[in-house]
C-alpha positions as CSV (number, residue, x, y, z in Angstrom):
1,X,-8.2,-22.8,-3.2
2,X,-9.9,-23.8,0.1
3,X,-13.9,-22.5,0.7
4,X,-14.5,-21.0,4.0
5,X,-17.9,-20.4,3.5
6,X,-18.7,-22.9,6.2
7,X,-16.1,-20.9,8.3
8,X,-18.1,-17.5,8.4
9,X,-21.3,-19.9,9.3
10,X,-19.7,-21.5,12.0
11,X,-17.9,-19.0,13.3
12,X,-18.6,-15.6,12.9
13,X,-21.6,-15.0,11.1
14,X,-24.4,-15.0,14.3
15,X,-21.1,-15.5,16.5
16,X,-19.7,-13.2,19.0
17,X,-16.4,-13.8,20.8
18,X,-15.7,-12.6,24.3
19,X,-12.8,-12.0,26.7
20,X,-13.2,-14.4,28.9
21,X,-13.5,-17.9,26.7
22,X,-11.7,-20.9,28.2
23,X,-8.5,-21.7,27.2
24,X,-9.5,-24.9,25.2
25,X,-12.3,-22.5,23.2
26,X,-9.9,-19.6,22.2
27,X,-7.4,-22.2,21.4
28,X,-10.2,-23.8,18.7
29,X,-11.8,-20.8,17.4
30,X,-8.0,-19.2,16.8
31,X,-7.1,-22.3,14.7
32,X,-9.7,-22.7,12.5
33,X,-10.0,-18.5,12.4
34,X,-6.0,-18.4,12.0
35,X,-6.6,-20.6,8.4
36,X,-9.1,-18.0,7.2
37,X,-6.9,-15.2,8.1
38,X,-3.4,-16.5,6.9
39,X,-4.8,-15.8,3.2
40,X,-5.0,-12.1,3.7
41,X,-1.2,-12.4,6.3
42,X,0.3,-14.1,2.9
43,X,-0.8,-11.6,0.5
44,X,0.1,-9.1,2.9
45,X,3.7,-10.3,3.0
46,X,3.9,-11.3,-0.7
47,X,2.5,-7.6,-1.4
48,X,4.7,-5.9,0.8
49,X,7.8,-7.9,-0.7
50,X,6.5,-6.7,-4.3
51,X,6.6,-3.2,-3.3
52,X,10.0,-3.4,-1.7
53,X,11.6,-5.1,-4.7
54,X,14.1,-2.7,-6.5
55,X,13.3,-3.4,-10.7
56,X,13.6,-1.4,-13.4
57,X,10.6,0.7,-14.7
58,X,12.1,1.1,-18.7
59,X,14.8,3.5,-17.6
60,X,17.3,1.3,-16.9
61,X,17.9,2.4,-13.1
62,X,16.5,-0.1,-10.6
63,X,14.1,1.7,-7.9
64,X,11.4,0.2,-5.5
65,X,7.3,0.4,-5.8
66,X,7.3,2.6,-2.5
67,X,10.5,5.1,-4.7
68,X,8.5,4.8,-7.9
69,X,5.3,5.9,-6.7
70,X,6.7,9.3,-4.6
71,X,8.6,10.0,-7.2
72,X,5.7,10.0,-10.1
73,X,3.6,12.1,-7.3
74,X,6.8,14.8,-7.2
75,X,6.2,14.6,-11.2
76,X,2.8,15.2,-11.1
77,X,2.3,17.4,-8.6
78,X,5.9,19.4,-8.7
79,X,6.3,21.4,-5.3
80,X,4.7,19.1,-3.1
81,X,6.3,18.7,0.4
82,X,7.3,16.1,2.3
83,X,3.8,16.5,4.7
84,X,2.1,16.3,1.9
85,X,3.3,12.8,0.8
86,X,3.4,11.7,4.5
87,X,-0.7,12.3,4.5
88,X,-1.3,10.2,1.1
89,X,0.8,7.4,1.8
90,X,-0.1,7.4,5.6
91,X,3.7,7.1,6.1
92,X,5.5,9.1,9.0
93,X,7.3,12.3,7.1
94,X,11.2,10.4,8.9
95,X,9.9,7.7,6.2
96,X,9.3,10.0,3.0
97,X,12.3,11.6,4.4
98,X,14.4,8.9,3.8
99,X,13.2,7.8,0.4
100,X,12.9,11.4,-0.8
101,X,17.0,11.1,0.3
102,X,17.5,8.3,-2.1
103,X,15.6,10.1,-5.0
104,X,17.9,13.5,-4.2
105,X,20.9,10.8,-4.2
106,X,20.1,9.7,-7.8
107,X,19.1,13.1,-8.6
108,X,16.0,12.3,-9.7
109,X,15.0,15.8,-7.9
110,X,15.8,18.9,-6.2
111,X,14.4,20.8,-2.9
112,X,13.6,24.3,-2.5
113,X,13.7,26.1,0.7
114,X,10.8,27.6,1.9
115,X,11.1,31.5,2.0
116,X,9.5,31.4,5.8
117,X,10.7,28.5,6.9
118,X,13.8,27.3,5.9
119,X,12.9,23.7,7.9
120,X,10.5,23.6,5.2
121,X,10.7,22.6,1.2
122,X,9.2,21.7,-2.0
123,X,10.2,19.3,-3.9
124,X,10.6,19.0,-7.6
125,X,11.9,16.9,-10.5
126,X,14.8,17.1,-12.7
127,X,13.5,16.0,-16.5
128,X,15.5,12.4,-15.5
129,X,12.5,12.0,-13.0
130,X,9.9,13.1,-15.6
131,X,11.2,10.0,-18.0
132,X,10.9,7.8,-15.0
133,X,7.1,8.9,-14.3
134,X,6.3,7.9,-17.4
135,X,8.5,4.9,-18.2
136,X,6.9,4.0,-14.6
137,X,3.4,4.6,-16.1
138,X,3.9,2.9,-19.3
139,X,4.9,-0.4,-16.9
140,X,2.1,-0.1,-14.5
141,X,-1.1,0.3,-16.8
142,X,0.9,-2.8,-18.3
143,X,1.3,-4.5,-14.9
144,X,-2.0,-3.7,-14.0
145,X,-3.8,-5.3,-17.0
146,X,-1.8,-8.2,-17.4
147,X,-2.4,-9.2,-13.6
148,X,-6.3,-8.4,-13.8
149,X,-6.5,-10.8,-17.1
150,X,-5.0,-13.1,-14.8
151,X,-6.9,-13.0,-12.7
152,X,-10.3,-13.1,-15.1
153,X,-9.2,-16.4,-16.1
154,X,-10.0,-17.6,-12.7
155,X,-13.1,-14.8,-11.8
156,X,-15.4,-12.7,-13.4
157,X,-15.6,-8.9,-13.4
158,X,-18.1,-8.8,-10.9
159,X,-16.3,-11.0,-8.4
160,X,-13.1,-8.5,-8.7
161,X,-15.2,-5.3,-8.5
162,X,-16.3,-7.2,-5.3
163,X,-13.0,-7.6,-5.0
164,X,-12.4,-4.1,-4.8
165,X,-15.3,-3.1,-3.0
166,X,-13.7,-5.3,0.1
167,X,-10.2,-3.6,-0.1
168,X,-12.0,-0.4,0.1
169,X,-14.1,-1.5,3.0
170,X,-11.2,-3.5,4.7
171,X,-9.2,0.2,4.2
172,X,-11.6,2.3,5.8
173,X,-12.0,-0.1,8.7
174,X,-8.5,0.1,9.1
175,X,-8.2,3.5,8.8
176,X,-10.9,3.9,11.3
177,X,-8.6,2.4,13.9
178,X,-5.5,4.3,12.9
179,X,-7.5,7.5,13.9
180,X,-8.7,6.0,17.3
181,X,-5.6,5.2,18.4
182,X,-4.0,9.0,17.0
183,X,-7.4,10.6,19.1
184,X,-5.8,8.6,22.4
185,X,-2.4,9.8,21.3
């Protein structure tokens, strides 16, 4: 693991970076920022890939992270719409459509038609999707403890509530953004 501490000193802390920067200073600054950056790009990817990966929760029936998680939020909170999972997972609703598509197709759940809408539904599960919630429950809390020991073996509790406290802040920054550019919209 590589220390940018001297990084931040040279190059942003005290810093600012404008516009119009010769050529042969962007292309500096970008390379040595690019290197600090790349970390967060590859966990990105390798996160993303991890979520996309079909396995099998304890049920025996192969689903993804992204599939796993809508469908233990249809569990636990049965006649939720399709909106309503859009919002939490700051997904567009064509995107929960099409996963909520593959959980009707393995009839995991159901749809009712709204009574004043019939554009509008709920969704619910069959007692097949109830076993996966928890089979997918049971695997996480194991997941989840197994990678944070991991991890302690490397850093201490207050480094990855730290940890934490960044994603959080990273989030929200991002978040920030995403409602900027919706206000413009």
């Amino acid at each position: 693991m590589e220390n940018h501490k001297d990084l931040y000193y040279e190059e942003i802390v005290d810093k600012w970076v404008s516009m119009d920067e010769s050529e042969e200073i962007v292309n500096k600054r970008f390379k040595s920022l690019n290197k600090k950056s790349e970390i967060l790009y590859n966990f990105v990817i390798a996160y993303t890939n991890y979520m996309n990966a079909k396995r099998d929760y304890g049920t025996g029936e192969e689903l993804s992270m992204t599939e796993a998680h809508i469908l233990t939020d249809i569990v636990d909170f049965e006649g939720i719409t399709v909106t309503e999972l859009s919002k939490k997972w700051r997904k567009t609703r064509s995107a929960i459509s099409q996963t909520i598509k593959s959980l009707l197709k393995k009839e995991y759940i159901y749809r009712v038609n709204s009574k004043d809408d019939a554009k509008f539904f709920y969704l619910y599960p069959y007692d097949k999707a109830k076993d996966f919630a928890l089979a997918h429950k049971r695997y996480d809390n194991i997941d989840i403890v197994k990678t944070n020991k991991s991890l302690l073996e490397k850093f201490s509790v207050d480094d990855l509530v730290t940890f934490d406290n960044i994603l959080e802040e990273y989030t929200s920054i991002l978040l920030k953004g995403e409602t900027k550019k919706e206000n413009k919209e």
